[in-house]
C-alpha positions as CSV (number, residue, x, y, z in Angstrom):
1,X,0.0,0.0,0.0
2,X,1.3,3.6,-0.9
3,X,1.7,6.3,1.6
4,X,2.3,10.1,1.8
5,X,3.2,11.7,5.0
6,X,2.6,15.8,4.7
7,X,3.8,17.7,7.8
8,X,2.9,20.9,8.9
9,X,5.4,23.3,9.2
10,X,4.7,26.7,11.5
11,X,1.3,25.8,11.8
12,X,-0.8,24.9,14.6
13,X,-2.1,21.0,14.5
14,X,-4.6,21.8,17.0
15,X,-6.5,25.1,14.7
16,X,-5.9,23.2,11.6
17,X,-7.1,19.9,12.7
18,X,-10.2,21.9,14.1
19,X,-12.0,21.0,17.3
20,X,-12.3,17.5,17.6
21,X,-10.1,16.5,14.4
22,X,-13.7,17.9,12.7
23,X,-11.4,19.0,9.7
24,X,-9.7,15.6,9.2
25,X,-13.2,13.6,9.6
26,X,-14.2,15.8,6.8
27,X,-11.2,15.1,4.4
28,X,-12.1,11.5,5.3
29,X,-15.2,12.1,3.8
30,X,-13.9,13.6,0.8
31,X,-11.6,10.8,0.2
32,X,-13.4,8.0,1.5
33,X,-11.1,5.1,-0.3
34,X,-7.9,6.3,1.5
35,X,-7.0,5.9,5.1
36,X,-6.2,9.1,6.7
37,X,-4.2,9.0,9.9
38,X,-3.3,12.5,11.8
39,X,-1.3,13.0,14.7
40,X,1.0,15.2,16.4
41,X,1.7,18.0,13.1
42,X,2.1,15.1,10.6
43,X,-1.7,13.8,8.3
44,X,-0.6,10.1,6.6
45,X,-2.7,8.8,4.4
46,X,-2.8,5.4,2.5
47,X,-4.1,3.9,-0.3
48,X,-3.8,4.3,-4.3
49,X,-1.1,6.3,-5.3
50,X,-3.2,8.3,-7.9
51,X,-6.1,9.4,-4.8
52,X,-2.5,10.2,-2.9
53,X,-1.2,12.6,-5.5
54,X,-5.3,14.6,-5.6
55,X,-4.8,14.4,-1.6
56,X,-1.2,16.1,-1.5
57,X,-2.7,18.6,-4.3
58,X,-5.8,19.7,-2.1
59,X,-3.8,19.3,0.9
60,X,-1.1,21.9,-0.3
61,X,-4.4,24.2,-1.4
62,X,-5.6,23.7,2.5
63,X,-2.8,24.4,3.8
64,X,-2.1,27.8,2.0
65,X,-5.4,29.1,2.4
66,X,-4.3,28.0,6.7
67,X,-1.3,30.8,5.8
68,X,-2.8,33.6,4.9
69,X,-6.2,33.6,6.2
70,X,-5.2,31.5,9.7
71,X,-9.1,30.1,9.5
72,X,-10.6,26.7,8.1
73,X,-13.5,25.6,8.2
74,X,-15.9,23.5,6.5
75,X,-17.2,26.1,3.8
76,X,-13.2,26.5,3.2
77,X,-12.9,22.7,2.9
78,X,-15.5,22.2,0.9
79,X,-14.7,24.6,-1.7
80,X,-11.4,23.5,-2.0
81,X,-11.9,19.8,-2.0
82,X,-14.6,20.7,-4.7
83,X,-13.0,23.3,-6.7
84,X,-11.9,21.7,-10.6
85,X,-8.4,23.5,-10.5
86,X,-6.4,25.7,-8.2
87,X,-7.7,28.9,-10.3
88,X,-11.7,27.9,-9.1
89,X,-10.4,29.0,-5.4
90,X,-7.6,31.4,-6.1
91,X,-8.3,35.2,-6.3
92,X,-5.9,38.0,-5.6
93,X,-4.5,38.9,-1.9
94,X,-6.5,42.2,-2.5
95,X,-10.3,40.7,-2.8
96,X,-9.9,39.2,0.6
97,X,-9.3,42.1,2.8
98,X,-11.5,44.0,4.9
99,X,-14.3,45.6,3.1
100,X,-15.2,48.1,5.7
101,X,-14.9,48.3,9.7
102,X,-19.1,48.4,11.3
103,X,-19.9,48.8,14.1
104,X,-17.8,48.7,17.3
105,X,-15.0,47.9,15.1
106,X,-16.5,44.6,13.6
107,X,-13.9,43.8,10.1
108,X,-16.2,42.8,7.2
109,X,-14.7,41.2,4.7
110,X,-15.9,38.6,2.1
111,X,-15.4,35.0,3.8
112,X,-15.8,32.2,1.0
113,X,-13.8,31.6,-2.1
114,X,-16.9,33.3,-4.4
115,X,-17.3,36.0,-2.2
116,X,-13.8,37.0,-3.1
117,X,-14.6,36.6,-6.2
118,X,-17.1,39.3,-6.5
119,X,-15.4,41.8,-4.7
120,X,-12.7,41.2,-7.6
121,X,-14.9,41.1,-10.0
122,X,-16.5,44.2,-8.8
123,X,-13.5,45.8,-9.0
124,X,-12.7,45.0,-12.7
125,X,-16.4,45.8,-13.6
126,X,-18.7,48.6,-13.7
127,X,-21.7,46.0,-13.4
128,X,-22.0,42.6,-11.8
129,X,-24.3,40.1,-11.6
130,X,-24.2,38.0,-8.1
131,X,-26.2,35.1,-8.7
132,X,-27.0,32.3,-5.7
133,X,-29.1,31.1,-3.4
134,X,-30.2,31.9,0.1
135,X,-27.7,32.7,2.8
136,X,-24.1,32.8,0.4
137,X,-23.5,37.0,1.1
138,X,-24.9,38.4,-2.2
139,X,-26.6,41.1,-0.5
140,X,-24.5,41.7,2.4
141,X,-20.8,41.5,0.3
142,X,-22.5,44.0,-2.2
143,X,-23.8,46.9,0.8
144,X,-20.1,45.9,2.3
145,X,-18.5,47.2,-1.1
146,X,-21.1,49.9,-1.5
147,X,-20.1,51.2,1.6
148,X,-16.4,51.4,1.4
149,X,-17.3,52.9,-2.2
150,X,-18.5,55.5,-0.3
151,X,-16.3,55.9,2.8
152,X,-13.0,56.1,0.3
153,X,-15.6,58.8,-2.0
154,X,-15.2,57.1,-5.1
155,X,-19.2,57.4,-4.8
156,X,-21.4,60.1,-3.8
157,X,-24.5,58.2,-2.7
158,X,-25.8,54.9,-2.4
159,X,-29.0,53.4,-4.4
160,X,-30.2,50.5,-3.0
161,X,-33.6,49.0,-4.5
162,X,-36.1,45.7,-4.8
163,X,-38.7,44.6,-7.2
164,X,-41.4,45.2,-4.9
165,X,-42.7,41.9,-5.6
166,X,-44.6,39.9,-2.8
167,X,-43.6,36.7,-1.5
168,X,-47.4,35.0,-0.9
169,X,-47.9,38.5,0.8
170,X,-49.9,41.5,0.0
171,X,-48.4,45.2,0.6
172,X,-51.9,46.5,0.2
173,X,-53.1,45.1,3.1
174,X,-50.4,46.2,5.9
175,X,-51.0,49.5,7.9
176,X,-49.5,52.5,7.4
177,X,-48.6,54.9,5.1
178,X,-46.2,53.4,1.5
179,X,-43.0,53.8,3.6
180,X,-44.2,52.0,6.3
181,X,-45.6,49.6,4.3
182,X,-42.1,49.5,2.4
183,X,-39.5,49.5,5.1
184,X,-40.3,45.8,6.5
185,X,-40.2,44.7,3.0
186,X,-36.2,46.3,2.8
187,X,-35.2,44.9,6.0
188,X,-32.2,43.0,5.0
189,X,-30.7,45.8,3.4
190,X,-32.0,48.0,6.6
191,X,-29.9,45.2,8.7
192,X,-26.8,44.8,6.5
193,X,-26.6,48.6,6.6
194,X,-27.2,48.8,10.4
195,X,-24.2,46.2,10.7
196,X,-21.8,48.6,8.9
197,X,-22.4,52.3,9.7
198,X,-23.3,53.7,13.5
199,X,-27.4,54.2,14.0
200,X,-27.1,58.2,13.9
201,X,-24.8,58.7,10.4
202,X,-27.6,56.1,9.1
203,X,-30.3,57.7,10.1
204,X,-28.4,61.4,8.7
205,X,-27.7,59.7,5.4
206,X,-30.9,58.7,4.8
207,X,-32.2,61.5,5.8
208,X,-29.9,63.6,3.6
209,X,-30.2,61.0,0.1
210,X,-26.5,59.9,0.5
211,X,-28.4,56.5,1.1
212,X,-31.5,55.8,-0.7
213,X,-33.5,52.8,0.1
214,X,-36.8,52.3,-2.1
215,X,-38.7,49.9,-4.3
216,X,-37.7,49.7,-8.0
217,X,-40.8,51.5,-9.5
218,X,-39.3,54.8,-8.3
219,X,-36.1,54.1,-9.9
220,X,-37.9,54.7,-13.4
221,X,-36.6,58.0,-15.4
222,X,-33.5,58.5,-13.3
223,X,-30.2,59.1,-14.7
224,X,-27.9,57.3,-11.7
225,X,-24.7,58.6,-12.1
226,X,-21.7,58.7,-9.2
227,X,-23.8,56.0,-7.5
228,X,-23.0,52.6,-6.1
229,X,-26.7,51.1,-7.1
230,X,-27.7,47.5,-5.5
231,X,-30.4,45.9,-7.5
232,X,-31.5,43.1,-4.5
233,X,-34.2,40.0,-5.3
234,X,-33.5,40.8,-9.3
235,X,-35.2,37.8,-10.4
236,X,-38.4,38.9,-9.4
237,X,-38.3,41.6,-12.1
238,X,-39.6,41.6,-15.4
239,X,-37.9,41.9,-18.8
240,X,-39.5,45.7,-18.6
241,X,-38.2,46.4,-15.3
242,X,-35.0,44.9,-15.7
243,X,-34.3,46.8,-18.9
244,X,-35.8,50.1,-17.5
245,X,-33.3,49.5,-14.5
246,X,-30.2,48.8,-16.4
247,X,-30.4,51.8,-18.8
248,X,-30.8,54.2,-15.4
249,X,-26.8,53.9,-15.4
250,X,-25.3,57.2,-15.4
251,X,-21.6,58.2,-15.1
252,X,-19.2,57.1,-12.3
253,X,-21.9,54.5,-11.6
254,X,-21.5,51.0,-10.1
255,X,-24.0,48.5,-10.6
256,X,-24.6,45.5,-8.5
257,X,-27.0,43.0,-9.1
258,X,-28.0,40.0,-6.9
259,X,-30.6,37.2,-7.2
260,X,-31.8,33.7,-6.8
261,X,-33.3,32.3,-9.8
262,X,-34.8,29.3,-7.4
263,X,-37.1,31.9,-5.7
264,X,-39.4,33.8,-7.9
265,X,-42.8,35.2,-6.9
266,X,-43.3,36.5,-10.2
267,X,-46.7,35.8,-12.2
268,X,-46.9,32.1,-13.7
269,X,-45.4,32.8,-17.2
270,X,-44.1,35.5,-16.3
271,X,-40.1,35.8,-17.6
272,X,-38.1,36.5,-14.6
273,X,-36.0,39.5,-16.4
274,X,-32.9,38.5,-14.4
275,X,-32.6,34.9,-15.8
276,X,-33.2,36.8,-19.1
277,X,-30.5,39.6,-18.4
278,X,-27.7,36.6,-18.0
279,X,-28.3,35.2,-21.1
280,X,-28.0,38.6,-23.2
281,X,-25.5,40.3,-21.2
282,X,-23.0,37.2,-21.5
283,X,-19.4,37.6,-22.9
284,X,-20.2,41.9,-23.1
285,X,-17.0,43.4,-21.7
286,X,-17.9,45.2,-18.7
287,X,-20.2,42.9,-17.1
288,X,-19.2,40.4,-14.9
289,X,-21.2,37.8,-13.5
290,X,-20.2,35.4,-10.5
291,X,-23.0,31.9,-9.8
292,X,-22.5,31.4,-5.7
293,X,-23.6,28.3,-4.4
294,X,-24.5,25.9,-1.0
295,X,-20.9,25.7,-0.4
296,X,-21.0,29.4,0.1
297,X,-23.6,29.4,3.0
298,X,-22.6,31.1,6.1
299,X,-25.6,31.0,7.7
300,X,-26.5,28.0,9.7
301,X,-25.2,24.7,8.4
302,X,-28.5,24.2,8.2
303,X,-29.3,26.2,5.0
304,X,-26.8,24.8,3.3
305,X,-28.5,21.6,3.9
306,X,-31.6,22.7,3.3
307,X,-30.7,24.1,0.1
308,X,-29.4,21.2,-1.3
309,X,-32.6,18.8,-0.1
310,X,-34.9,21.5,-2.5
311,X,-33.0,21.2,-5.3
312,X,-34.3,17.4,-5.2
313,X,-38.0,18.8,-6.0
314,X,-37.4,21.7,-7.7
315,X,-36.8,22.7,-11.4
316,X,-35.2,26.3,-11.6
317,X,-34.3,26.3,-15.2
């Protein structure tokens, strides 16, 4: 039987074994056929030599992404264990800094492999599709980078919007007056926001249109220009709103949209304008797109889980 013995070298067994060897169970899971041994600061495994050499690869992978971030875990693992080549998880030392600093100090900064991916490809593009389901960051990465767009002045305001589309829910019905009715409906942009910049400057920059928070519809015969814009929930628009929204690009603008294709409340027959913005937008310089996945949940492991049971007994094509 062939064997490989990979020792770690100025890092701690104990953080990269995680607690309870929970990060070696899981590489036993990935490689089921070989036997995986770890103690002290050396991991042997045995078995056939060609499973050995794909260890050593994704072990190499682990163990520089243990280097420079000092974190594993099983999102981490996952992606790289997954990933077809080393240029799937790679992206530059830059994407994976802190985005901004919230509140009391808290460093945001995108944590998965994809995440990092969009804040590079944000950086190289003037629009960006963020496409995934529930729980990967789209929304939350994308207010992190509108903010520090804003802090640094590279924007003067911040546009953040939603098809105001219900989800088995009717606006008509709530109390209150439209912004009432409204302001539950933008909540997770209301709490990403909250996360990131001190109750008070919120409530001034609202207050003074630096940071504009309303439904889609009032987006229509706008020019946005020196704007970080965050189209949120895009696949519940229509081709007319999706077109309408992408032709409100001014100068200096960013565009950001974010959606999940697997969680429309549009009509019946209805084309969800996002799915349709992918296809003709595809290949045009200056666009760039990025498909998150389960394996970037960071919400309970749950969700992941959950995620990936639905996909069973749905058809999102």
């Amino acid at each position: 039987m062939n064997e490989i013995i990979i020792e770690l070298e100025e890092i701690s067994p104990k953080e990269f074994f995680g607690t309870g060897n929970e990060n070696i169970t899981l590489l036993k899971k990935y490689f089921p056929k070989l036997k995986i041994v770890a103690r002290g600061n050396k991991i042997k495994a045995f078995g056939d030599e060609e499973l050995l050499e794909e260890f050593d690869r994704r072990m190499t992978m682990l163990i520089k992404h243990f280097s420079k971030y000092n974190k594993l875990d099983e999102n981490v693992i996952e992606r790289v264990l997954t990933s077809q080549s080393g240029d799937d998880y790679k992206t530059s030392e830059q994407s994976g800094e802190v985005l901004v600093h919230g509140v009391n100090g808290k460093p945001i900064k995108p944590i998965t492999a994809n995440q990092r991916k969009m804040v590079e490809l944000m950086r190289k593009n003037d629009m960006v599709f963020a496409i995934g389901p529930a729980g990967t960051g789209k929304t939350y990465t994308g207010v992190a980078l509108a903010v520090k767009a804003l802090k640094n002045k590279e924007v003067k305001r911040i546009i953040l919007t939603r098809p105001a589309v219900e989800a088995g829910e009717n606006l008509g019905f709530l109390p209150g007056d439209l912004q009432e009715k409204l302001d539950p409906y933008m909540q997770p942009i209301y709490d990403a926001l909250r996360d990131m910049i001190p109750a008070e400057k919120l409530a001034h920059y609202i207050e003074n249109g630096t940071i504009q928070i309303a439904p889609l519809a009032f987006m229509r015969g706008r020019t946005l220009d020196h704007a970080f814009v965050i189209l949120d929930e895009g696949q519940n628009t229509t081709h007319a709103q999706m077109k309408m929204f992408l032709t409100r690009m001014g100068k200096n603008a960013k565009f950001l949209l974010t959606g999940d294709p697997g969680q429309i409340d549009l009509p019946r027959r209805t084309i969800s304008g996002l799915k349709e913005a992918l296809l003709i937008l595809k290949g045009v310089e200056g666009v760039g797109m990025i498909f998150l996945d389960d394996k970037d949940v960071v919400r309970h492991k749950l969700v992941k889980k959950i995620i990936e049971a639905y996909k069973h007994i749905e058809n999102v094509d």
